[in-house]
C-alpha positions in Angstrom: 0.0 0.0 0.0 1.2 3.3 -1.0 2.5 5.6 1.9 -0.8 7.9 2.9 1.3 10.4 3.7 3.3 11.0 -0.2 0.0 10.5 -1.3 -1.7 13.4 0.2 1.4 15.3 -0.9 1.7 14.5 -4.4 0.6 17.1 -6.7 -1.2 16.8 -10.0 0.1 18.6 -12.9 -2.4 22.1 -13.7 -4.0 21.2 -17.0 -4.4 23.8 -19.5 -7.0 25.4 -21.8 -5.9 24.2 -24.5 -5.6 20.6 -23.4 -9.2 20.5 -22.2 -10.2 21.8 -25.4 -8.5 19.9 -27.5 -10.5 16.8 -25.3 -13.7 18.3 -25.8 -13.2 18.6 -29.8 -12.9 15.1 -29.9 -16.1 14.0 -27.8 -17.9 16.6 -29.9 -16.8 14.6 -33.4 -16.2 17.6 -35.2 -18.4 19.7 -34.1 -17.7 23.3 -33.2 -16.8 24.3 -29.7 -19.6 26.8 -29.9 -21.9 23.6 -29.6 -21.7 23.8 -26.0 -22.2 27.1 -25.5 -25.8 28.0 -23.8 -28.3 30.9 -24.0 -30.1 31.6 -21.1 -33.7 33.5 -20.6 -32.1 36.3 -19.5 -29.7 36.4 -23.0 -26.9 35.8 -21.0 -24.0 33.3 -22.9 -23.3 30.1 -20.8 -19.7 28.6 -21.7 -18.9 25.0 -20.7 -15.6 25.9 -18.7 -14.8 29.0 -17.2 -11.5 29.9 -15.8 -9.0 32.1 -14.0 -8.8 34.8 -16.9 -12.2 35.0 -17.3 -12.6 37.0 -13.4 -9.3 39.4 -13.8 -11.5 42.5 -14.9 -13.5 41.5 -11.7 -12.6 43.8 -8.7 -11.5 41.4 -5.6 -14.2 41.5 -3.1 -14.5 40.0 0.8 -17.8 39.0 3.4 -18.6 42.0 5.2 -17.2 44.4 2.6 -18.8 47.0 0.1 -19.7 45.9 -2.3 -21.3 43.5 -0.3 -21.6 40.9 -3.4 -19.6 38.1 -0.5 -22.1 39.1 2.0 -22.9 42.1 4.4 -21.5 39.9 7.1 -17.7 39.3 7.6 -18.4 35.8 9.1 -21.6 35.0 7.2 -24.1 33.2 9.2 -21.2 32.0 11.6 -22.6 34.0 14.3 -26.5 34.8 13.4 -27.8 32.0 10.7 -30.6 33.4 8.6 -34.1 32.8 9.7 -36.3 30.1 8.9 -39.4 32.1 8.0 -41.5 30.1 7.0 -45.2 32.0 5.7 -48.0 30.6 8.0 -51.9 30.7 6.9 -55.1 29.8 9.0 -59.3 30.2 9.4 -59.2 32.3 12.1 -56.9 34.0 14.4 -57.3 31.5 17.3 -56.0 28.3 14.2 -53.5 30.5 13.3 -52.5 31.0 17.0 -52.3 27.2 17.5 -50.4 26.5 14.3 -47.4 29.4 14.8 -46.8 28.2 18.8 -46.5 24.4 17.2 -44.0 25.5 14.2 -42.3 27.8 16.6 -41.4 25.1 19.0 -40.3 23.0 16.1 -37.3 25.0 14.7 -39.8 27.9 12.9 -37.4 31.4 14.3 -39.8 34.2 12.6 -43.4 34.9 13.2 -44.3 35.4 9.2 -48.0 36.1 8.1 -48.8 38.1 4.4 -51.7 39.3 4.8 -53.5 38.7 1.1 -52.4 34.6 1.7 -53.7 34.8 5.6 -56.9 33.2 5.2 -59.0 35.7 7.4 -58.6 39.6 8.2 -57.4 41.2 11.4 -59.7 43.1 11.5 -59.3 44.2 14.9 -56.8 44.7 18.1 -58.6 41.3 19.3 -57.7 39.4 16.3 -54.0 40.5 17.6 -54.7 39.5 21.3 -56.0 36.1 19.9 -53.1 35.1 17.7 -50.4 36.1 19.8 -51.7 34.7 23.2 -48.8 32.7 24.5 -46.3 34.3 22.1 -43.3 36.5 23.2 -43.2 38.9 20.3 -40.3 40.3 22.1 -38.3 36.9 21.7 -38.9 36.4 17.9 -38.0 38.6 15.2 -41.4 39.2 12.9 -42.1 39.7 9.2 -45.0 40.4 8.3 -46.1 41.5 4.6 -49.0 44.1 4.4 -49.5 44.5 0.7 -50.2 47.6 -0.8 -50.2 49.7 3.0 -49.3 48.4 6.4 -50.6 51.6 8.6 -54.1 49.5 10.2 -52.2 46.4 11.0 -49.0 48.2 12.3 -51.3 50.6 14.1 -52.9 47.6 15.7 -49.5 45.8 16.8 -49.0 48.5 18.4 -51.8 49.2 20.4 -51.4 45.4 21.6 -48.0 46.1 22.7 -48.9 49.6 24.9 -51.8 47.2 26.3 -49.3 44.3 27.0 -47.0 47.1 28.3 -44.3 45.9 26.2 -41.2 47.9 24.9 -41.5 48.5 21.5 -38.0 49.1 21.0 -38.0 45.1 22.3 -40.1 44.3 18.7 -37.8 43.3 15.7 -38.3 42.6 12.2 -40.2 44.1 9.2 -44.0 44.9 9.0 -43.5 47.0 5.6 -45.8 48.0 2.4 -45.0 47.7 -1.0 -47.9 49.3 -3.0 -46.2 48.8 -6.8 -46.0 45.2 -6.0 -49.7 45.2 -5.3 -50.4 47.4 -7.7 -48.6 44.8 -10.4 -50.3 41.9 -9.0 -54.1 43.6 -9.0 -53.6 45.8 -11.2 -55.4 48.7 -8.9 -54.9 50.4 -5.4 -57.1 50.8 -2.3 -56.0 54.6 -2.6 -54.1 56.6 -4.7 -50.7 56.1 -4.4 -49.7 59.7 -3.7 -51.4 58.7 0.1 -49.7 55.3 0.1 -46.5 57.2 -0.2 -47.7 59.6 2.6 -48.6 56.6 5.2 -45.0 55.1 3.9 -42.7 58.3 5.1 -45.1 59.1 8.2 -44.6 55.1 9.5 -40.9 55.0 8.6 -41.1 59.0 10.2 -42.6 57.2 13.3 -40.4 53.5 13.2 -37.1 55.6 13.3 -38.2 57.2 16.8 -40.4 54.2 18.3 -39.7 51.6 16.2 -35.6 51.3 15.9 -36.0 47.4 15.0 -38.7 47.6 12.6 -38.1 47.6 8.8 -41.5 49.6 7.1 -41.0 49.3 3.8 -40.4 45.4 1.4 -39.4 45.4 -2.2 -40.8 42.5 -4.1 -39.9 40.9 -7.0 -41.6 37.8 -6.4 -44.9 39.2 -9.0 -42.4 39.7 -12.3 -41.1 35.9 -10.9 -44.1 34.8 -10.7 -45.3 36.3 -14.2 -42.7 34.5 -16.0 -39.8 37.4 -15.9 -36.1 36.2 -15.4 -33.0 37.2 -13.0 -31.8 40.3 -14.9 -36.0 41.5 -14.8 -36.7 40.8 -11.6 -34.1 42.5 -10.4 -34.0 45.7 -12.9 -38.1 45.9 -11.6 -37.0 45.7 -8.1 -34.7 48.1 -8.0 -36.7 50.8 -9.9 -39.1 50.2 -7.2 -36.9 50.5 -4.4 -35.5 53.5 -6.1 -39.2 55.2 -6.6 -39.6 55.0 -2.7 -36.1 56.7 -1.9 -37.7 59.5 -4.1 -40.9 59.2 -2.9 -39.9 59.3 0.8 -37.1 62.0 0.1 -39.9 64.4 -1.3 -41.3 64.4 2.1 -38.7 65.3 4.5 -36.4 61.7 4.6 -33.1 61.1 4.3 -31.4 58.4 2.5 -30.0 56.6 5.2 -33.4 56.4 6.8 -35.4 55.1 4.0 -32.9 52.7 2.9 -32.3 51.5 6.1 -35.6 50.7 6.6 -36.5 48.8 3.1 -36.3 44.7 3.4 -36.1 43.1 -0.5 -37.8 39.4 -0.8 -37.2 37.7 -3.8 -38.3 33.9 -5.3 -35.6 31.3 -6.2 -36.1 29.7 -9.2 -35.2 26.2 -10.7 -31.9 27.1 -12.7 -29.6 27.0 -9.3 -26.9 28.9 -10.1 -28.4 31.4 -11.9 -30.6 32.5 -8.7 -26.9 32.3 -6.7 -26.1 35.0 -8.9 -28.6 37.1 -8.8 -29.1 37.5 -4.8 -25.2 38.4 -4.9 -25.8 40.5 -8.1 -28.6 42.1 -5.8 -26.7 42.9 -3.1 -23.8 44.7 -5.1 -26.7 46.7 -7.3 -28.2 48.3 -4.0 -25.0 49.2 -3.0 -24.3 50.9 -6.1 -28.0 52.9 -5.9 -27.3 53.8 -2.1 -23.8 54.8 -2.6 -24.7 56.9 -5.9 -27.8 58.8 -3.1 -24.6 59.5 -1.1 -26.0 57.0 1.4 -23.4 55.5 4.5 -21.9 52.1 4.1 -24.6 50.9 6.6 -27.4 52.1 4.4 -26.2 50.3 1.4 -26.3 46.7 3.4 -29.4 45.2 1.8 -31.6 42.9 4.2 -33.0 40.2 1.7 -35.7 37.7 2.3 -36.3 34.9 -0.2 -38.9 32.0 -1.1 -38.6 29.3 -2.9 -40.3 29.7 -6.2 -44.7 28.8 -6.8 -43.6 29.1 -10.4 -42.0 25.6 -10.7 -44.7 23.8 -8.4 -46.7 21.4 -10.1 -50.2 20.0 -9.1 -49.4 16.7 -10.2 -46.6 14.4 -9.2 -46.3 17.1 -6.0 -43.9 15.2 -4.2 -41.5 16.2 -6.8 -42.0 19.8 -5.2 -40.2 19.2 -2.5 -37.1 18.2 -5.0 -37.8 21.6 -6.1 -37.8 23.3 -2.9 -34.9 22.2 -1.3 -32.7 22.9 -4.6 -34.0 26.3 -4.5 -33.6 26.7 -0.7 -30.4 25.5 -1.2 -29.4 28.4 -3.7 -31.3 30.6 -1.7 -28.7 30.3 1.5 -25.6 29.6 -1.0 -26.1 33.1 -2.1 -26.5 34.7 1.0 -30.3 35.1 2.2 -30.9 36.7 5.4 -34.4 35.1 5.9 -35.9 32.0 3.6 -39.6 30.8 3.2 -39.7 27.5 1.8 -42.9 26.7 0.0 -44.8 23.3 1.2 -44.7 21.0 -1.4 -48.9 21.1 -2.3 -48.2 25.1 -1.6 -50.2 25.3 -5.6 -53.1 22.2 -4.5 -54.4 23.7 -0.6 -53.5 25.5 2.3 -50.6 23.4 4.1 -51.3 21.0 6.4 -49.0 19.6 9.0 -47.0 17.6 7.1 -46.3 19.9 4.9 -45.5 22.4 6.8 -43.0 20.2 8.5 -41.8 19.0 5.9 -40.6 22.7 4.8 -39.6 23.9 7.8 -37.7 21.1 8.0 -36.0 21.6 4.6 -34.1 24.5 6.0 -33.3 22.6 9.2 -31.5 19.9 7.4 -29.4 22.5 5.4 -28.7 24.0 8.6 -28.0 21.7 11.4 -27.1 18.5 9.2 -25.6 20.4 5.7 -23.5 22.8 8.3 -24.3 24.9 5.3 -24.1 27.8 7.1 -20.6 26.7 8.5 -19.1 28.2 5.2 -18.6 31.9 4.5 -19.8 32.8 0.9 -19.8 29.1 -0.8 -19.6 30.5 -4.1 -17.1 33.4 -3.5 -13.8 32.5 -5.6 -16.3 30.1 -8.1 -15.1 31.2 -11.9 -18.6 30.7 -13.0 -20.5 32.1 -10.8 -18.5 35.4 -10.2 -18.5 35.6 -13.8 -22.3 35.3 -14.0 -22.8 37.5 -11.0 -21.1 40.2 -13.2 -23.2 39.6 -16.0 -26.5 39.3 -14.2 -25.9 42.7 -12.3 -24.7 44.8 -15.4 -27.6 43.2 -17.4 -29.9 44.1 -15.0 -28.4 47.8 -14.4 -29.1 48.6 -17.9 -32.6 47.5 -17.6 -32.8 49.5 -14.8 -31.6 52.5 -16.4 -34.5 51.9 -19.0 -37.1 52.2 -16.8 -35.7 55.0 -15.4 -35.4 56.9 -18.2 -39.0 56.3 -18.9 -39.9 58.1 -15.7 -39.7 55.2 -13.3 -41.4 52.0 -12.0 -45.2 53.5 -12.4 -44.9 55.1 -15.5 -43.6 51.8 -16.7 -46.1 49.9 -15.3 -48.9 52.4 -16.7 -47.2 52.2 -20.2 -47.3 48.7 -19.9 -43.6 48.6 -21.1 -43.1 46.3 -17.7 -45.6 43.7 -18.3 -44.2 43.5 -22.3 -41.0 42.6 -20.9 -42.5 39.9 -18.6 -44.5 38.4 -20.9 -42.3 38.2 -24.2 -40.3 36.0 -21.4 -43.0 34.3 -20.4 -44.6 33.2 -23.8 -40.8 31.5 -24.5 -41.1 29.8 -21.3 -44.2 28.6 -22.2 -43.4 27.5 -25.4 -40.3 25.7 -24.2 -42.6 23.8 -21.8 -45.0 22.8 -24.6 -42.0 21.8 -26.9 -40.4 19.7 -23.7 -37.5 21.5 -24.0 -38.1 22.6 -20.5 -38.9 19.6 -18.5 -41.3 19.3 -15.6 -40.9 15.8 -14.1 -44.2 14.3 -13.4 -46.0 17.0 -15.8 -44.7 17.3 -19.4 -42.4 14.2 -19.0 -42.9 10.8 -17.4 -46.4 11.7 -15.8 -48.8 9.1 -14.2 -52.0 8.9 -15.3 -52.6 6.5 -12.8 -51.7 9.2 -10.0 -55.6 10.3 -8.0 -57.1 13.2 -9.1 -55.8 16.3 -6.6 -58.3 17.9 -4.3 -57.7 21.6 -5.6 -58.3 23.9 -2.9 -58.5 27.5 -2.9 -54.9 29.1 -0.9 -56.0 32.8 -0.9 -58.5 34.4 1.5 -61.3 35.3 0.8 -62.4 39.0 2.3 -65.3 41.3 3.3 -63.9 44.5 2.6 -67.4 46.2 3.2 -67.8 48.7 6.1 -70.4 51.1 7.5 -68.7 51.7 11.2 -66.6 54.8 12.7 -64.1 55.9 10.1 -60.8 57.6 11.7 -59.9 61.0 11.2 -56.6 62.1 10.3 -55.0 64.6 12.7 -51.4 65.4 11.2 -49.3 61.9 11.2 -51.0 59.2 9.2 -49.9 56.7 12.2 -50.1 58.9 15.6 -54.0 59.0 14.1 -54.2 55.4 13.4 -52.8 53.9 16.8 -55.1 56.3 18.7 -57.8 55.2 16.6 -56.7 51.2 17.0 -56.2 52.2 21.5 -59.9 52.6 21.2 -60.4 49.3 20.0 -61.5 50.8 16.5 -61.3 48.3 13.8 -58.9 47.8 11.0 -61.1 48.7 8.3 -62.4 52.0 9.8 -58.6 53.1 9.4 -58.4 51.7 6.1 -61.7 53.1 5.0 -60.0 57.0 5.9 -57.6 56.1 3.2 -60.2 55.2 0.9 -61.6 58.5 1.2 -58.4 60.2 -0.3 -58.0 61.0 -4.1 -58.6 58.2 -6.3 -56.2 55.3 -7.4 -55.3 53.9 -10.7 -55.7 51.1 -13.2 -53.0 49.2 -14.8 -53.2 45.9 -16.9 -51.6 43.2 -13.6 -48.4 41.3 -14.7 -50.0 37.4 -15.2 -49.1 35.4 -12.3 -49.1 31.7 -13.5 -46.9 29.1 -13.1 -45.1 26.5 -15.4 -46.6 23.6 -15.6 -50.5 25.1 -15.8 -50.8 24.5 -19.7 -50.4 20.6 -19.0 -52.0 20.8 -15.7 -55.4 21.8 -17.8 -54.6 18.9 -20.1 -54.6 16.6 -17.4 -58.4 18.2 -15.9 -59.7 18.4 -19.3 -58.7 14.7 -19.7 -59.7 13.7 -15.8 -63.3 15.5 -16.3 -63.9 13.1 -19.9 -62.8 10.2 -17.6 -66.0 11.3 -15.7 -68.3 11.9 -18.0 -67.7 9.1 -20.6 -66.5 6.5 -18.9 -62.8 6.7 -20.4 -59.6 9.1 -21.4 -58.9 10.1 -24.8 -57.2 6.8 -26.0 -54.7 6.5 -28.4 -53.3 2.7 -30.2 -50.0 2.3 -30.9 -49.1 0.5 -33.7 -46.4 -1.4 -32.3 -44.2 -3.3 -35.4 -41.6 -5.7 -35.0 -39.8 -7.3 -32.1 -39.5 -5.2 -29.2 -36.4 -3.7 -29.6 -37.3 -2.3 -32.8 -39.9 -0.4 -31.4 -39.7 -0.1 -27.9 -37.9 3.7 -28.0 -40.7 5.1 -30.5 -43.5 3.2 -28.3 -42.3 5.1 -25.1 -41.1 7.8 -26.3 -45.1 7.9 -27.9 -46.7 7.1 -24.3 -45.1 9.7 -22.2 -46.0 12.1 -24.5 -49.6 11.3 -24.8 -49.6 10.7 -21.2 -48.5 13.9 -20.8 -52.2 15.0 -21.8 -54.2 12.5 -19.4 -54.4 10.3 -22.5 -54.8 6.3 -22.1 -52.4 4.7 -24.4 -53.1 1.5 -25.7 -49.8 -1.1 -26.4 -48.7 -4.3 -27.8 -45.7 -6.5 -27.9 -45.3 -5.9 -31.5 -47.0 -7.0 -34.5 -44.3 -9.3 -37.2 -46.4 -9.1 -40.4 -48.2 -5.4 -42.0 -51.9 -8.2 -42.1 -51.1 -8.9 -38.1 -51.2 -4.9 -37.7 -54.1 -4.2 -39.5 -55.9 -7.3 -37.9 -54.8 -5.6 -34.6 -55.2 -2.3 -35.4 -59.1 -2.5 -36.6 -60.1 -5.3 -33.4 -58.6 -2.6 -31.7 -61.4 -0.1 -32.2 -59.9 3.0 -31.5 -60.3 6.0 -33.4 -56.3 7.6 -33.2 -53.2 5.1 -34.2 -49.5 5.9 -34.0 -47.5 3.5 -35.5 -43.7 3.0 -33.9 -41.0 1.1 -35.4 -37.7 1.6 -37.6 -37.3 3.9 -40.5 -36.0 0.4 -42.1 -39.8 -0.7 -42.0 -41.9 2.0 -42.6 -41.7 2.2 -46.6 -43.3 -1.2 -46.4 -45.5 -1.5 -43.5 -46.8 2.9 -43.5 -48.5 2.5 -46.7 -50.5 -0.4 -46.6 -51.3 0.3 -42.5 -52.7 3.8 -43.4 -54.7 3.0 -46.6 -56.5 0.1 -44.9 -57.6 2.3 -41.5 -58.4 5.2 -43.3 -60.3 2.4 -45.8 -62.3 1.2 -42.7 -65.5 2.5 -41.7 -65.7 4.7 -39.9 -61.7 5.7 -41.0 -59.0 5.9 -38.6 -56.6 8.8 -37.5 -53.1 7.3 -39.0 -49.9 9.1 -37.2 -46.4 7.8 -37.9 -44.0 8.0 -34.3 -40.5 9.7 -36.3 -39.5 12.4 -38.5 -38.9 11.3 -42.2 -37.3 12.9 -45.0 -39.9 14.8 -46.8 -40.0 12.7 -49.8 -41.1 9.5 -47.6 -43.3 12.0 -45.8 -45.0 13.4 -49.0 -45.6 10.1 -49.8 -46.8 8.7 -46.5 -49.2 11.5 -46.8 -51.0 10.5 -49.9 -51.6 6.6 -48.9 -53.6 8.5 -46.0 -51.0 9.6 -42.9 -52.4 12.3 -41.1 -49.1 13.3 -39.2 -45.5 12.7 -37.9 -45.0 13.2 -33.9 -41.3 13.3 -32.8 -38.9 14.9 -30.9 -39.4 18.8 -32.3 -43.3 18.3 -32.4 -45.3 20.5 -30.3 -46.5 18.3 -27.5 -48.8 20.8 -26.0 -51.0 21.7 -29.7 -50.5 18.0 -30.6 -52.7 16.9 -27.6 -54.9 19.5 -27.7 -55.4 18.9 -31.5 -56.2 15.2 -30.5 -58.2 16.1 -28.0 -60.1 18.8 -30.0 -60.6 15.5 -32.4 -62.1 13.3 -30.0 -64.7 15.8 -28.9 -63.0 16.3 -25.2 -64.1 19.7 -23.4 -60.9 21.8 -22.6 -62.6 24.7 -21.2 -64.6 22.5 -18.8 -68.1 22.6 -21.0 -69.6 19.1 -21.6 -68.9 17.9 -25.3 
């Protein structure tokens, strides 16, 4: 046995460029270099190496440092590891009471509630008093997402702490507004946004003073995520947000430092791992550049960043997968440098969360951090050739998109001109399109899907409100808040506060950025499929042709049934028929109405032909497909003995079904056929 010891000395000669090129020339056969070169969504080039010379021009940056790129911690999450914040949702305050004191003694450290996904209003300083009975808001740090204006619920928290006679310099967190983000999502405001802007300087005013824990104000970029937008968007959007508050805020009597301090930026984590690395360091080096050029302090331009992992890539079906999903995304989420991380339960786009799967996401985040020890490593990816190349490239990308939106006036004006939602959705219809083509694979949806899997309960995950009111309405004497926590002290409700902004100048309209997610075009495939299943007894059914012994058609034959089962379809098999009279025989006992017939190019001349003339000679005649691409001559003449298509690879798998489908009399829009 070799020494251990020379072993672990030994050194390894440093292979060169050149050499590794001159490797991958030859697995490539003669193809170009250039073959393995990618494009991503956000137009950025992917090369299949990436080395020393390609960071020179890249300035040399540490944890802790500006631009904070590595961090805004020296020692990362050494000494404080970010929170496991995990969203939680109930009936009623007292469920939502008993749910957060269970996740909290199971690893959950921040109370987080949005108010649009809560599941019932607090309506009043009650609802408070109920949900946190038993809770020490003083011990956990909170976050809590208002939507479009935070001043009734903050007004209310606070009320419930001068009752509990609580310091509220003991009370830590965020409780912030983001009105563009609603305003993108909805498409209108509950006011106009001139008063929005007013309630945010008066509560960040106020938070500075009383408050010095408190963030007011959260940048989203989860609705251009969640509309189909990429890195370089959601970040460009983001920041010409966070940018129109500085102004907004400055206007009326803030500082820089003050504002900025006080803004918290949440953002999703997509499926493509390093990308989303890239871009929450990318994002931290951006809003240092935007606070430094406001002549803000090195303190200001430390960016507190939240993330989730992504409802665009959850699936309905298969949802197991989701948690796959998740904890890749988590993953990327803490490798580049989140400060606080909601992971999404796996049936997050089926119900509410239950227990289990609650657990089950909480628990995601435990395993990275007490069994990974990823937190145990400072900046994971500082030093990586690849991904400090592509944080580069992500943040100048996105600082020119920035600029663009600036120069049209800003983030409303954008969103009025619709120039925003463009964008979003020229990206979005190529996502789409990629996920009909399968060129974007969802496991369990577009590729290898079980149409033996049960039908999903689909519940409804947002709350449903009664925003009417006819009760005391608050007056506003001076600050928007001092008004609103006297108002709350007198155990005033929620909506009376809200309904004094209602009574300002009006809002505005705007077409909402589409929120969907990735897999829905197949998902409706699958219902459309499920609801003929119902009604008729069956699933659209499609016969292959099988010809041959198995291994000359077994590729075509499954490459045919996971892409009809993509749909919902049924697909009818066979072992293989050895004579062109067998498959007919087959083919007619077989009494279906759609064939596809799989085998080798070798047989097709022979067997096509005479296959397609006698189904389309039966009565009634058969739909004849042929499983393979073919030179167009063999096609043109497949064609005229009665083929009715070709399905391979490069077919559309999405308008194949639903021409099938359309064929076969099933109801996509849910309408009985």
């Amino acid at each position: 046995m070799a020494d251990l010891l020379t072993m672990k000395n030994a050194s390894f000669p440093i292979p060169k460029y050149d050499e590794w090129e001159q490797e991958a020339e030859k697995s490539l056969k003669g193809k170009p270099l250039e073959k393995l070169v990618t494009t991503t969504y956000e137009q950025l080039q992917i090369k299949p190496i990436y080395i020393r010379s390609d960071i020179e021009t890249t300035p040399e940056q540490y944890p802790g440092f500006p631009s904070y790129v590595r961090g805004t911690e020296p020692d990362g999450y050494m000494k404080k590891p970010w929170a496991v914040s995990q969203a939680i949702s109930a009936k009623s305050p007292k469920e939502w009471n008993e749910i957060a004191t269970y996740d909290i003694a199971r690893g959950q450290t921040e109370i987080h509630l949005i108010l649009d996904e809560l599941g019932f209003s607090i309506t009043s300083l009650g609802d408070v008093e109920t949900m946190f009975s038993g809770i020490s808001l003083s011990d956990y740090s909170i976050r809590l997402d208002a939507g479009a204006c935070s001043l009734s619920v903050l007004a209310l928290f606070i009320a419930y702490f001068h009752k509990q006679q609580l310091p509220l310099d003991s009370l830590r967190g965020t409780i912030g507004m983001d009105p563009l983000s609603a305003l993108a999502i909805k498409g209108e405001l509950p006011t106009s946004l001139s008063t929005l802007y007013d309630v945010m300087a008066d509560v960040t005013r106020w938070a500075k003073e009383q408050l010095p824990l408190i963030k007011t104000i959260i940048v989203h970029g989860e609705p251009y995520h969640h509309g189909g937008a990429n890195a370089v968007q959601e970040l460009a959007f983001s920041f010409a947000t966070a940018v129109e508050y500085i102004n907004e805020c400055l206007k009326r009597g803030l500082t820089v430092d003050e504002v900025a301090e006080r803004m918290s930026f949440s953002f999703a984590i997509g499926a493509d791992f390093f990308m989303e690395i890239a871009k929450l360091r990318a994002a931290r080096a951006m809003w240092s550049n935007i606070i430094q050029a406001f002549g803000g302090s090195e303190r200001a331009q430390k960016m507190s960043l939240h993330a989730r992992t992504s409802y665009f890539t959850k699936t309905v079906y298969d949802p197991y997968v989701n948690m796959l999903r998740a904890s890749a995304e988590a993953f990327a989420a803490i490798v580049g440098g989140a400060n606080s991380l909601h992971v999404s339960p796996f049936d997050e786009a089926i119900r509410p969360a239950d227990e289990f799967s609650r657990r089950i996401a909480r628990n995601t985040q435990l395993i990275l951090l007490e069994e990974a020890h990823i937190g145990k490593v400072i900046d994971p990816a500082g030093g990586s050739y690849y991904v400090e190349t592509l944080t580069a490239q992500i943040a100048e990308a996105a600082w020119k998109l920035f600029q663009q939106i600036e120069a049209k006036g800003g983030m409303t004006k954008a969103l009025q001109a619709g120039v925003v939602q463009a964008e979003i959705e020229n990206i979005a219809k190529l996502r789409e399109q990629n996920v009909k083509m399968r060129k974007e694979r969802i496991i369990g949806t577009n590729v290898y899907a079980n149409v033996a899997e049960p039908k999903p309960n689909i519940q409804s995950v947002s709350s449903t409100k009664d925003e009417s009111y006819d009760g005391e309405t608050m007056e506003r004497t001076g600050n928007w808040l001092d008004s609103a926590i006297a108002f709350a002290r007198r155990r005033a409700t929620a909506r009376g506060i809200d309904a004094a902004l209602a009574m300002t100048s009006p809002s505005i309209a705007i077409s909402p950025v589409r929120q969907w997610r990735l897999s829905e075009p197949f998902e409706q495939l699958r219902q459309a499929a499920e609801r003929h299943l119902e009604t008729h007894g069956k699933r659209p059914t499609v016969h292959l042709i099988n010809l041959g012994a198995i291994a000359h058609h077994k590729a075509r034959a499954d490459f045919m049934s996971g892409f009809f089962e993509a749909g919902g379809f049924a697909v009818v098999k066979n072992d293989g028929y050895m004579s062109v009279d067998e498959a007919i025989k087959g083919a007619l006992e077989a009494d279906g109405t759609h064939y596809i017939i799989c085998g080798t190019d070798e047989s097709y001349p022979e067997a096509v032909p005479a296959i397609a003339k006698a189904l389309k000679d039966a009565n009634p005649p058969r739909n004849v497909y042929v499983a393979g691409k073919q030179p167009l001559e063999i096609e043109t003449t497949f064609i005229e003995a009665g083929v009715d298509g070709f399905i391979h690879i490069g077919s559309n798998c999405y308008e194949t079904l639903v021409a099938f489908m359309k064929e076969m009399g099933v109801a996509l829009d849910g309408a009985e056929s």
